[in-house]
C-alpha positions in Angstrom: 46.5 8.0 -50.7 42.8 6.9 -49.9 41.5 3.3 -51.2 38.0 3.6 -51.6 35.4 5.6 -52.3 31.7 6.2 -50.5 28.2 6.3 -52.1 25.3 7.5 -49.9 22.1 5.7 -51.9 19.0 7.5 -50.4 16.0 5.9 -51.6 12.4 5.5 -51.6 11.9 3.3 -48.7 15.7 3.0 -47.3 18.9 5.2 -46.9 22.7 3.3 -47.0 26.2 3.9 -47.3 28.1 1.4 -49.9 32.2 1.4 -49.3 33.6 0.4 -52.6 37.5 -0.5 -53.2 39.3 1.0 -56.9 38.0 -2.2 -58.9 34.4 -1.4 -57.3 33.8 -4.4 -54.7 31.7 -3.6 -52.0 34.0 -3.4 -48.5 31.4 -2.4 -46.6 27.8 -1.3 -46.4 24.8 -0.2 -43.9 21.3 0.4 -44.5 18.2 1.4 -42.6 14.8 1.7 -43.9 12.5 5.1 -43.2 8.6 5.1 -42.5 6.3 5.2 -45.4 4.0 7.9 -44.4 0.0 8.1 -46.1 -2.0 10.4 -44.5 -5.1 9.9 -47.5 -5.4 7.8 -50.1 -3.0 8.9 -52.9 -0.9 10.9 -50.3 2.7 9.5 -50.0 5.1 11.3 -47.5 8.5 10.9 -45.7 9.8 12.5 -42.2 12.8 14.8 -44.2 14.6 14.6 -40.3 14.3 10.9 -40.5 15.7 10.5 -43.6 18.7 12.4 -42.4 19.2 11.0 -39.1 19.1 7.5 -41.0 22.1 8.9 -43.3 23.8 9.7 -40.4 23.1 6.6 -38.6 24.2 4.2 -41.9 27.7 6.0 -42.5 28.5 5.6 -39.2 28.0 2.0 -39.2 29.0 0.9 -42.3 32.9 3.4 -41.5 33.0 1.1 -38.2 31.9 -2.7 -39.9 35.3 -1.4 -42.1 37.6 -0.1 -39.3 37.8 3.0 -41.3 38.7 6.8 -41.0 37.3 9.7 -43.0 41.3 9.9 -44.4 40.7 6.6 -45.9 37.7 7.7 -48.1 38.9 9.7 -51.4 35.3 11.4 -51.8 31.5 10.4 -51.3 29.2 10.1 -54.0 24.9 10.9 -53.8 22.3 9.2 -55.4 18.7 9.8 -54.3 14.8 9.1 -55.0 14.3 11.7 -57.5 11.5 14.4 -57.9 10.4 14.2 -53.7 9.9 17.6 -52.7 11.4 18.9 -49.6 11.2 23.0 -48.5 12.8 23.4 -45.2 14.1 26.4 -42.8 17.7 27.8 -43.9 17.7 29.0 -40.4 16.7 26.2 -38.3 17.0 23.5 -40.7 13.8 22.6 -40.0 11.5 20.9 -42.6 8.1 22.8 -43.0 5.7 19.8 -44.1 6.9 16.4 -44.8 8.3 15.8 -47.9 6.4 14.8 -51.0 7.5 11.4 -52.3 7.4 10.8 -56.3 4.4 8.6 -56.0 2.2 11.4 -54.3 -0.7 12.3 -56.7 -2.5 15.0 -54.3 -1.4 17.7 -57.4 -3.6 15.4 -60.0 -6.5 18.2 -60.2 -3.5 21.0 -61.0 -2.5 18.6 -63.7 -6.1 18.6 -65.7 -6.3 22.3 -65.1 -2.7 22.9 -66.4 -3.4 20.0 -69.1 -6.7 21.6 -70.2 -4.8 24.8 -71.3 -2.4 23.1 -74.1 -2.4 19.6 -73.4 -0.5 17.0 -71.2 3.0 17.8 -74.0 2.7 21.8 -73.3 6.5 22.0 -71.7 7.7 18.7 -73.5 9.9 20.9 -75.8 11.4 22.3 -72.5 11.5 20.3 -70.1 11.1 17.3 -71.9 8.7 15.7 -68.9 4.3 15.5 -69.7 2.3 17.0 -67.3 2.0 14.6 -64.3 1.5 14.2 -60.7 5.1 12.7 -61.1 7.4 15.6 -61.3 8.6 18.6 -58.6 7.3 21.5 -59.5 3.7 21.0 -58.6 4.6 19.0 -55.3 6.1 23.0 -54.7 3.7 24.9 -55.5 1.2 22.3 -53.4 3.3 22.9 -50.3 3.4 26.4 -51.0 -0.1 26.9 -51.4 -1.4 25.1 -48.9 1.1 25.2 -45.7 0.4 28.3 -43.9 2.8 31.4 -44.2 5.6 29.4 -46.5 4.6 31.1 -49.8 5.3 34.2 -47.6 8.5 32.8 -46.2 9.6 31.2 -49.2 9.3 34.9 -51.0 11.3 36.4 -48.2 14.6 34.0 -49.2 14.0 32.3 -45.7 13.1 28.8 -47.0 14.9 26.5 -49.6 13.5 23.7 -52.0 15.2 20.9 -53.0 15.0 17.4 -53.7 16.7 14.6 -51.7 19.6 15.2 -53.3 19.4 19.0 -52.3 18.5 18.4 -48.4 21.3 16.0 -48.1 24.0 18.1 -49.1 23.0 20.8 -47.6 22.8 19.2 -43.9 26.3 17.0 -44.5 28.0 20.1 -45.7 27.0 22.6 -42.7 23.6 22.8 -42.6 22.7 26.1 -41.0 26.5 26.6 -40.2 27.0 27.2 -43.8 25.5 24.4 -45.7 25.8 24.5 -49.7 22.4 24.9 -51.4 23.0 22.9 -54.7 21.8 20.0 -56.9 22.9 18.3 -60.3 21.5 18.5 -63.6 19.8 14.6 -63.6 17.5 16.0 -60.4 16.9 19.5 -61.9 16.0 17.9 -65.0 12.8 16.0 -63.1 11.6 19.3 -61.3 10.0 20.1 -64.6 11.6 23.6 -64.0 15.0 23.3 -65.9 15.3 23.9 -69.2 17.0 20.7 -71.0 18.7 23.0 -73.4 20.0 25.5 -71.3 20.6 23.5 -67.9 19.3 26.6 -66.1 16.3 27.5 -64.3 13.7 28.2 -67.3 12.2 31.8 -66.0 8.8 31.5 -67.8 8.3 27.9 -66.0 9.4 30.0 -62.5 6.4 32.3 -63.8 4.0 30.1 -64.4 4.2 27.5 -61.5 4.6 30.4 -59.2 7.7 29.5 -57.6 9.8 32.3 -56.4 13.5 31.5 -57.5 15.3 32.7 -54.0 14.1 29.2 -52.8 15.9 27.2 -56.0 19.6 25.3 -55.9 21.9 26.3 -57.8 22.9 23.9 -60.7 25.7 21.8 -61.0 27.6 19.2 -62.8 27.0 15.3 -61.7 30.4 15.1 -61.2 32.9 17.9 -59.0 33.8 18.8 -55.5 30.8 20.5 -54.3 32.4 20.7 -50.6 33.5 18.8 -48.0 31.7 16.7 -45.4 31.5 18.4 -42.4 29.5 15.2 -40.0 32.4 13.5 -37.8 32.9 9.9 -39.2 33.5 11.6 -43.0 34.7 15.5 -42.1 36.8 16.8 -44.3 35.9 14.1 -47.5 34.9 16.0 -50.1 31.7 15.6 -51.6 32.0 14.8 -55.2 29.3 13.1 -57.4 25.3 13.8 -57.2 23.1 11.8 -59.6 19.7 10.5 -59.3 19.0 7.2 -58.7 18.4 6.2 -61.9 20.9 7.8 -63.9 23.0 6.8 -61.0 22.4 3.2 -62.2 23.2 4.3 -66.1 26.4 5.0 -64.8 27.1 2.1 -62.7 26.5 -0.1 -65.4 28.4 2.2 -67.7 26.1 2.9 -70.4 28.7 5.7 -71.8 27.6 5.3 -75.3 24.4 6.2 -77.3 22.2 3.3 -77.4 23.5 1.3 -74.4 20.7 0.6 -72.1 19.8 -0.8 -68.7 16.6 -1.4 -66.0 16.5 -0.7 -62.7 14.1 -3.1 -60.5 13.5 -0.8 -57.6 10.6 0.6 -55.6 9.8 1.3 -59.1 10.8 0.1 -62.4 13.0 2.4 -64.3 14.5 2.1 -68.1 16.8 4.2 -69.5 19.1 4.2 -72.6 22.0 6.9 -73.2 21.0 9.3 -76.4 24.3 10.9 -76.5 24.8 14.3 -75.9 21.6 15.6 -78.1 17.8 15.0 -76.1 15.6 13.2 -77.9 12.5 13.9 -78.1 9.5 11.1 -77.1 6.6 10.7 -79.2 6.0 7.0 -77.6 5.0 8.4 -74.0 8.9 8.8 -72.4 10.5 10.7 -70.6 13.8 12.8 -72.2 15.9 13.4 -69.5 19.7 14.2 -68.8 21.7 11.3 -68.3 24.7 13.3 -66.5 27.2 15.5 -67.0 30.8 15.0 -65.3 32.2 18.3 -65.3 32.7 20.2 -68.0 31.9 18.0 -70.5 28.5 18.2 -72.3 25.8 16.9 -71.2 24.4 13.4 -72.0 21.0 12.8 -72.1 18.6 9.6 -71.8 15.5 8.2 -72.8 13.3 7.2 -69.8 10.9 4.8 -69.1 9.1 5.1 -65.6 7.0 2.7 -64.2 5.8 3.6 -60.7 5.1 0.8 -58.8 7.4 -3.0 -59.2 9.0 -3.5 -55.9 6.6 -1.8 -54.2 4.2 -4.3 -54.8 5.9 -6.7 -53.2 6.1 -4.9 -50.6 2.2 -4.4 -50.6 1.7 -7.9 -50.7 4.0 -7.8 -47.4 2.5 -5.2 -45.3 -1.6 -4.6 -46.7 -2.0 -8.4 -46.5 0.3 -10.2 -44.3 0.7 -13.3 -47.0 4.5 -12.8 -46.9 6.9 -11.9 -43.7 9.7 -11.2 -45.9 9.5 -9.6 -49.7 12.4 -12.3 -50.7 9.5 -15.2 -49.6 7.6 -14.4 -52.8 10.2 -16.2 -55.0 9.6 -19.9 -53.0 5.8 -19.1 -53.1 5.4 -18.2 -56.6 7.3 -21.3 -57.4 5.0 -23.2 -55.8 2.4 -23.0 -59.1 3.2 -23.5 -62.8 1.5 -20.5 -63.6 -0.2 -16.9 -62.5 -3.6 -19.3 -62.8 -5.0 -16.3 -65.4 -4.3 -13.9 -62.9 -3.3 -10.5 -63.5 -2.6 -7.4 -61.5 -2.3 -3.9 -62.8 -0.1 -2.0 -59.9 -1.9 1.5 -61.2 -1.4 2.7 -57.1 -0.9 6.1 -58.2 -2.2 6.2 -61.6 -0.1 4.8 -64.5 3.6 6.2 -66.1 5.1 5.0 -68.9 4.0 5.0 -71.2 0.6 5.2 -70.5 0.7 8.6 -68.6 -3.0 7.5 -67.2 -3.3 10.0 -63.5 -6.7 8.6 -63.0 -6.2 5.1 -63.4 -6.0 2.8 -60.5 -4.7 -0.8 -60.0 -6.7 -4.0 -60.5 -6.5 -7.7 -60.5 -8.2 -9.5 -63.3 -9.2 -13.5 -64.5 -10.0 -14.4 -60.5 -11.5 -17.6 -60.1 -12.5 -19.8 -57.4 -9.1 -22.0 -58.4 -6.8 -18.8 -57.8 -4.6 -19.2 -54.5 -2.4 -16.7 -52.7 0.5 -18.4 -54.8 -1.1 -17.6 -58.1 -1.0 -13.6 -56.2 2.3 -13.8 -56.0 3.2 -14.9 -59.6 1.1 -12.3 -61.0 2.9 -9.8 -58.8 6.2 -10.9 -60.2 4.9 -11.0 -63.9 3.6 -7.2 -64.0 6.8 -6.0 -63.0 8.1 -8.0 -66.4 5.2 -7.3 -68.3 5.7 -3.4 -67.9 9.0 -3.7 -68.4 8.4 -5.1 -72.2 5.8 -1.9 -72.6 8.5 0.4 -71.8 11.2 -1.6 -73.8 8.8 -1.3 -76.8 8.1 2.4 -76.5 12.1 2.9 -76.3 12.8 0.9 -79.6 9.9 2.8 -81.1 10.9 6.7 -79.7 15.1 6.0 -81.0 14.9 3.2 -83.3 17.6 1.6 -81.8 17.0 -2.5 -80.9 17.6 -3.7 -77.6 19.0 -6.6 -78.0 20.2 -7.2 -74.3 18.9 -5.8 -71.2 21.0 -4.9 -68.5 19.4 -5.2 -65.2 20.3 -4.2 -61.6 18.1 -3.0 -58.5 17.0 -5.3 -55.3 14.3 -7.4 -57.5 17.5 -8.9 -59.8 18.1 -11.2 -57.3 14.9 -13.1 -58.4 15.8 -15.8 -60.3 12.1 -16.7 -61.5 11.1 -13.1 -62.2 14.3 -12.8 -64.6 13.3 -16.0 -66.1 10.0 -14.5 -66.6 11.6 -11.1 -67.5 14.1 -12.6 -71.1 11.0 -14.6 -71.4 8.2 -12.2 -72.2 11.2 -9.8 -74.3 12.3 -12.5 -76.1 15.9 -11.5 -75.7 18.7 -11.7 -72.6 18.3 -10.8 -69.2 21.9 -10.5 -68.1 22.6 -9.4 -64.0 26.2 -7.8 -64.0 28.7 -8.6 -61.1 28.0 -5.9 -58.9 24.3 -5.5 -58.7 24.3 -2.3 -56.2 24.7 0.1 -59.6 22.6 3.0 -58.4 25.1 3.6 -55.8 28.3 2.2 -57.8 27.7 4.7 -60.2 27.5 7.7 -57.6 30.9 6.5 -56.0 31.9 6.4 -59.6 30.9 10.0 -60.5 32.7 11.1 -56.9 35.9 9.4 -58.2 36.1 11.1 -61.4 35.4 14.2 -59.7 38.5 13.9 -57.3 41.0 11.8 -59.4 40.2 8.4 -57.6 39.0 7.2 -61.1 41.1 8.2 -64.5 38.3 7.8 -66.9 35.0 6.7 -67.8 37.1 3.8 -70.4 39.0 2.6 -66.6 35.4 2.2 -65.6 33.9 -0.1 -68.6 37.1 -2.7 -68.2 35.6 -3.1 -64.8 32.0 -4.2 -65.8 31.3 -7.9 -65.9 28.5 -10.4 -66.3 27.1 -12.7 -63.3 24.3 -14.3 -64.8 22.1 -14.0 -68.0 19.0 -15.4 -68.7 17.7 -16.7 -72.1 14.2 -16.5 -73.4 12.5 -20.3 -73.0 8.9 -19.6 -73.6 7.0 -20.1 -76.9 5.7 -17.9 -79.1 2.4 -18.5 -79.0 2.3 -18.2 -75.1 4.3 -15.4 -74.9 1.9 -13.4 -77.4 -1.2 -15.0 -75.4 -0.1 -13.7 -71.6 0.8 -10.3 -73.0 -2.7 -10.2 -75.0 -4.2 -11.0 -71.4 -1.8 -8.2 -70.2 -3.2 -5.2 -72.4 -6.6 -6.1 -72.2 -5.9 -6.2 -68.0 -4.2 -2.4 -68.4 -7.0 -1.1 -70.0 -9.6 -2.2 -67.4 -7.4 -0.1 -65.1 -8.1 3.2 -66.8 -10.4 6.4 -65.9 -10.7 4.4 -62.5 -10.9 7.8 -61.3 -13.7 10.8 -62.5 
């Protein structure tokens, strides 16, 4: 009998392969990051080959660092940067554009237009989603409109859409020799083309975005055998568990009832609590989404809270101005000061999410003096990751009247002690980092081993979830209120940046 179980975690800036053993310790792992591709300001794009080759490239290293053969895997699970938009050749394989990344706002002028006929809700009741830059279906029609002879193609069955998620099965179960064309609910559910109710393809949405339905995946559970693994280090594993990142990371930390709730420190920021199996709808500016759905149970859906730019801005920090080598070096230099110095940044790269839902804002750093330093920089960067966090958090409590009274973190950023400090200290309430922070992928392996009997049951999955550290709110009330007065009155300065 196989001992472990393999999560591919393809994400916004890197792809790896996790190995994880039945009480879900990591035995192995590889990861390789992909280039970040912006060809105008607002445009964000990835090579959909590289991508692949890199998935290729991290299983087979991570099978070797463990001495392992495919027969020793029990199934691989996929979790994926959501809503990037990839339409490549069924008979070549080949992409036809680079795909559209999440953060891409190139369809903001389709948005008004759309917006302008019913408002920025018109297909909340359906798709649960606003009208953004966010979301697939636009990033499709973009490509489709504006790459020459695809629309034509596309009608003619030759060409297939899909989000990461899609492209990655399809090329690790065949590709061209045969390759299944599917995705899961969590990743339809963000196309803004899926209907929550039904879990189908909504026809009048196909209609209206123009989208010709030859080039759709069909719709799956999160959890069953798809296929199996066809690439040499993993043939014959069956493929077994496709969730998006973030829902990924609802089930890695096993948020299996309603009200359970956790936050993903990523590329992104990303909150979501578990509704139960009814959507709820947002009147707070989030996102209803589905949670997942492991076979043929029923559904579960989520709240969502997205904020589009945490992580990253580290990472801007990084590579735009050269005042950090590493992202983990703006810990020791924000520690350096007492304070962010009145500083504040507004990451609105790509407009604001939630639960703002601003397209034509644009980021901004407020309160700079002649006294402000590079170190007060990097405090500020830290803090609007937190203070977005405790916007989303308070639309969340507001949309299901449910408190949170703990937050559950995981995601690369958790392993910041001073922005987890920062974090229970502007919520006034815990901050706790479970034992196994990789959740996104943890809870694609998961949703693979229900699927093929490596795993008994979600309740064999909650006895393994433990606590490594939690943080408690320190700060006082009066400063607390003061920074997150400073906060607001920074956000709004970022708005109708753009005409």
């Amino acid at each position: 009998m196989a001992d472990y179980i393999g999560a591919i975690d393809q994400g916004t800036t890197s792809t790896r392969f996790i190995i994880f053993d039945r009480d879900g310790r990591i035995i192995a792992q590889a990861q390789k990051e992909h280039e970040q591709i912006y060809p105008r300001p607002g445009w964000v794009e990835h090579d959909p080959q590289e991508i692949w080759f890199r998935t290729q490239q991290v299983i087979g290293e991570a099978m070797q660092q463990a001495g392992l053969q495919a027969r020793d895997l029990a199934g691989i699970g996929i979790t994926n940067q959501r809503e990037t938009t990839i339409v490549w050749d069924r008979k070549t394989g080949q992409p036809v554009t680079n795909a559209l990344v999440w953060q891409d706002t190139r369809v903001a002028e389709c948005v008004d237009k759309l917006a302008a006929h019913g408002g920025a809700d018109r297909f909340r009741a359906k798709t649960g989603l606003p009208l953004a830059t966010y979301f697939s279906a636009l990033k499709l029609r973009w490509i489709l409109d504006n790459v020459s002879g695809v629309r034509e193609r596309a009608e003619s069955g030759v060409l297939l859409f899909g989000t990461v998620d899609s492209f990655t099965v399809w090329h690790l179960t065949g590709g061209v020799n045969g390759g299944i064309h599917i995705t899961d609910v969590t990743n339809a559910s963000r196309t803004q083309l899926m209907n929550l109710q039904s879990l189908a393809w909504d026809p009048e949405l196909l209609d209206l975005f123009d989208i010709p339905r030859a080039m759709l995946p069909e719709i799956r559970s999160s959890s069953e055998i798809y296929g199996t693994a066809k690439l040499d280090a993993i043939a014959g594993v069956a493929i077994g568990g496709v969730l998006g990142d973030q829902q990924a990371a609802l089930v890695g930390q096993t948020c299996f009832q309603a009200g359970e709730a956790k936050n993903t420190y990523g590329t992104g920021c990303f909150l979501l609590m578990n509704t139960g199996t009814n959507p709820v709808q947002s009147r707070c500016g989030l996102i209803t989404t589905v949670g997942y759905k492991f076979g043929e149970e029923a559904a579960v859906y989520a709240l969502e809270g997205s904020v589009a730019i945490t992580g990253a801005l580290v990472q801007w920090m990084r590579d735009n101005f050269g005042i950090i080598r590493t992202s983990a070096e703006i810990e020791a230099l924000a520690r350096t000061v007492e304070d962010n110095g009145g500083v504040y940044i507004v990451p609105a790269f790509s407009g604001l999410f939630a639960p703002h839902w601003k397209t034509s804002a644009r980021g901004v750093i407020t309160g700079l003096t002649r006294y402000a330093n590079k170190a007060h920089l990097a405090r500020a960067i830290l803090e609007a990751t937190a203070f977005q966090t405790r916007e989303v958090v308070e639309a969340m409590e507001n949309d299901s009247g449910i408190p949170i009274t703990v937050l559950r973190t995981d995601g690369g950023m958790v392993e910041n002690d001073l922005l987890m400090q920062f974090q229970a200290d502007i919520l006034n309430r815990d901050v706790v980092r479970p034992r196994v922070k990789e959740t996104t992928a943890l809870g694609a392996a998961y949703a693979a081993g229900l699927a093929t009997g490596f795993f008994r049951d979600t309740a064999e999955l909650t006895a393994q979830w433990a606590v490594d550290r939690t943080w408690h709110a320190q700060m006082e009330k009066s400063e607390r209120d003061e920074k997150y007065r400073l906060w607001k009155k920074a956000v709004e300065r970022s708005f109708d940046w753009v005409d």
